[in-house]
C-alpha positions in Angstrom: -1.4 24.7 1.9 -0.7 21.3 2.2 -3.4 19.1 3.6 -4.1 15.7 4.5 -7.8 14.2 4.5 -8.5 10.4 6.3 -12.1 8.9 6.1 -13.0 5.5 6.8 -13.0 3.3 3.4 -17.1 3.4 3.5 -17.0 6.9 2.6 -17.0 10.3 3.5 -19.2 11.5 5.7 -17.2 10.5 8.5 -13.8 13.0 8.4 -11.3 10.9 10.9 -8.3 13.1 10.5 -8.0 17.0 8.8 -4.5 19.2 9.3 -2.2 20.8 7.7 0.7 20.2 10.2 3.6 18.5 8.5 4.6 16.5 11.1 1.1 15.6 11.5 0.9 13.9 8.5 4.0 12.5 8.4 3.1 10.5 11.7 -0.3 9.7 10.6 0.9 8.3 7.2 4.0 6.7 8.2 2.1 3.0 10.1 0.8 2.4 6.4 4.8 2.8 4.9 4.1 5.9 3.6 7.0 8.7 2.9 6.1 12.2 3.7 8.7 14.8 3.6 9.0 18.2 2.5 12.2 19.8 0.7 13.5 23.9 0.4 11.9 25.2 -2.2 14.6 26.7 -5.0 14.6 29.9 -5.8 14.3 31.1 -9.3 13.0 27.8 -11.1 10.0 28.6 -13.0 6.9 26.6 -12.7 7.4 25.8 -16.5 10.8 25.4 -16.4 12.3 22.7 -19.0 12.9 19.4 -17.5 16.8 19.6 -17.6 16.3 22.8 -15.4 14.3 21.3 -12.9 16.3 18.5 -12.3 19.6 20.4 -12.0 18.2 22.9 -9.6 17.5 19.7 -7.6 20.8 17.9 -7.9 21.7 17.7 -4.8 18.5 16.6 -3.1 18.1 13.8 -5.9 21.6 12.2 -5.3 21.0 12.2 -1.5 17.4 10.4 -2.2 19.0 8.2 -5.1 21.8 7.2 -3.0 19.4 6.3 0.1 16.9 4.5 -1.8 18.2 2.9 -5.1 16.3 4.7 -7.9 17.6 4.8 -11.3 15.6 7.2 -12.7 14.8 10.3 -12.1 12.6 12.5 -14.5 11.0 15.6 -14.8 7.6 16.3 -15.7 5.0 19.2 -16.0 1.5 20.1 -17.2 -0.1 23.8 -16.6 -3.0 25.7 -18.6 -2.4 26.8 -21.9 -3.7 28.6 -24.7 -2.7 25.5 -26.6 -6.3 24.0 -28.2 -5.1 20.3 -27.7 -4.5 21.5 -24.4 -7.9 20.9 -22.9 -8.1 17.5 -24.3 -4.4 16.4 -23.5 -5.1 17.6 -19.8 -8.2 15.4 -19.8 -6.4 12.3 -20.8 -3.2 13.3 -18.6 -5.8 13.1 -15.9 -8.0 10.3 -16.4 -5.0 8.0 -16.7 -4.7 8.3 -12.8 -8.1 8.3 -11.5 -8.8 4.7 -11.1 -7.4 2.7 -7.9 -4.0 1.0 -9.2 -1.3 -0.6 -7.2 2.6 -0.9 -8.4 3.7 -4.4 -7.9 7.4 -3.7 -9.1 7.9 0.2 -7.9 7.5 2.5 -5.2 5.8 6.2 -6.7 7.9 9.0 -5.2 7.4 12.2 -6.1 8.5 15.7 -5.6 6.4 18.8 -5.8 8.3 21.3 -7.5 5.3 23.7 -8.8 1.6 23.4 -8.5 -0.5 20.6 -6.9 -2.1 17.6 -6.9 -4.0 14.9 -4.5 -2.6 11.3 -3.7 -5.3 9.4 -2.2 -4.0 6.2 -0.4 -6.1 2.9 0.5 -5.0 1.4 3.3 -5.8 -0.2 6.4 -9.6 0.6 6.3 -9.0 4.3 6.0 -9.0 6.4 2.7 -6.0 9.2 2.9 -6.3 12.5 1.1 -3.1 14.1 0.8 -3.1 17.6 -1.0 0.5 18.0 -2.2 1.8 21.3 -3.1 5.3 22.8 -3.7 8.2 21.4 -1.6 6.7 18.3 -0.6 8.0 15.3 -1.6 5.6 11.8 -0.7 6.7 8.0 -1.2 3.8 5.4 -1.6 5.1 1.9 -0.9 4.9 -0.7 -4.2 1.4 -2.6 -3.4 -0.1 0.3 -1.8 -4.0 0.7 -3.2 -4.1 4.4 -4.0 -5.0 6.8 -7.1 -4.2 10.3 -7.9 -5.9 13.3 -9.1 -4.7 16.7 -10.6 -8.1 18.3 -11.0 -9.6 19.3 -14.1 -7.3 22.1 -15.0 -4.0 20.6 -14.0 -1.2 22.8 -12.8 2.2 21.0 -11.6 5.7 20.6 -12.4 7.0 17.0 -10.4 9.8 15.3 -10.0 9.4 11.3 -10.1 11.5 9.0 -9.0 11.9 5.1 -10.4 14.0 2.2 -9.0 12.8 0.1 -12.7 13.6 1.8 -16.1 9.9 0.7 -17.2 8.9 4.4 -15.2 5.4 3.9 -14.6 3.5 1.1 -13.9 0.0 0.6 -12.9 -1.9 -2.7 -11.9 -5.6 -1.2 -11.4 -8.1 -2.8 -9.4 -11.0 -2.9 -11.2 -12.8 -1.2 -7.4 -14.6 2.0 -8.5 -13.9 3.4 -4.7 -11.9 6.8 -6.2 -15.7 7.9 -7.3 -16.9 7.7 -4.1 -14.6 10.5 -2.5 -14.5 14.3 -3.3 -12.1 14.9 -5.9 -9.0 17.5 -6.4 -11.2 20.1 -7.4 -13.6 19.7 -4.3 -11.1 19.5 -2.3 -9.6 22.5 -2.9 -12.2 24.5 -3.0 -13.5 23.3 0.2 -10.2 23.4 2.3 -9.9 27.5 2.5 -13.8 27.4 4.4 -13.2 24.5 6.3 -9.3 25.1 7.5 -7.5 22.5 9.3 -8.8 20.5 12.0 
């Protein structure tokens, strides 16, 4: 279930927003420039599929998006449990690399839910915004936009990213330690199914 989350930037004890509606949180994230969408679902492609898989599964909604917006890459990528020992330590990094607030001063960060899950949290205009993306939702942050993301400590996701610059991705962090201050992917989750959507 997809979910969106808005606190005040101070913290949160205060919840401003909660649902699960997508137009809901399509209007609610779309005065800060933010792109929230969601796409059929295909059929048949596995959660680990190979990258060349995904993408051509998805042709069609990638050249409508590329032609609208500009990008010139698109990519495929995954992560999901395995039995793998550098697994546990690979996640770890994959994960951490994300967590701190970061800007992109030269892209936009699109991305596609293919498989799996993971939480964009965007700083902007006072507020804090949670959203819990899962399969077939597709979300655009706006280059400048303060904002981190978190896959939770046993990432799970296959995504498809989308780049208007070659360089792919891009962070300019803040140095603001504000990400620690909010429940993370795994609390999130594990709180949503008890408290449901407001």
């Amino acid at each position: 279930m997809t979910l969106l989350t808005t606190w005040p930037e101070s913290g949160p004890e205060t919840v401003l927003r909660r649902t699960a509606e997508p137009a809901e949180i399509a209007a609610a994230l779309a005065p800060i420039g933010v792109r929230y969408e969601q796409w059929p679902v295909r059929p048949g492609v596995a959660a680990d599929a190979e990258p060349a898989a995904v993408l051509a599964a998805y042709r069609a909604e990638i050249a409508t998006l590329t032609a609208e917006e500009g990008f010139v890459t698109v990519d495929a990528v995954s992560l999901h449990p395995s039995d793998d020992p550098a697994w546990p330590d690979k996640a770890t990094a994959a994960r951490e690399k994300f967590l701190a607030e970061h800007t992109h001063e030269d892209d936009d960060e699109v991305r596609f839910f293919v498989a799996g899950s993971g939480v964009f949290y965007l700083h902007a205009g006072g507020e804090v915004h949670a959203v819990l993306c899962e399969e077939g939702d597709l979300l655009g942050v706006p280059r400048g936009t303060t904002h981190w993301f978190d896959m939770g400590t046993r990432p799970s996701f296959t995504a498809l990213r989308f780049f208007h610059e070659e360089d792919g991705w891009v962070g300019t962090f803040t140095g603001d330690d504000i990400a620690l201050r909010f429940p993370d992917f795994d609390t999130l989750t594990a709180g949503r199914a008890e408290r449901g959507a407001a």
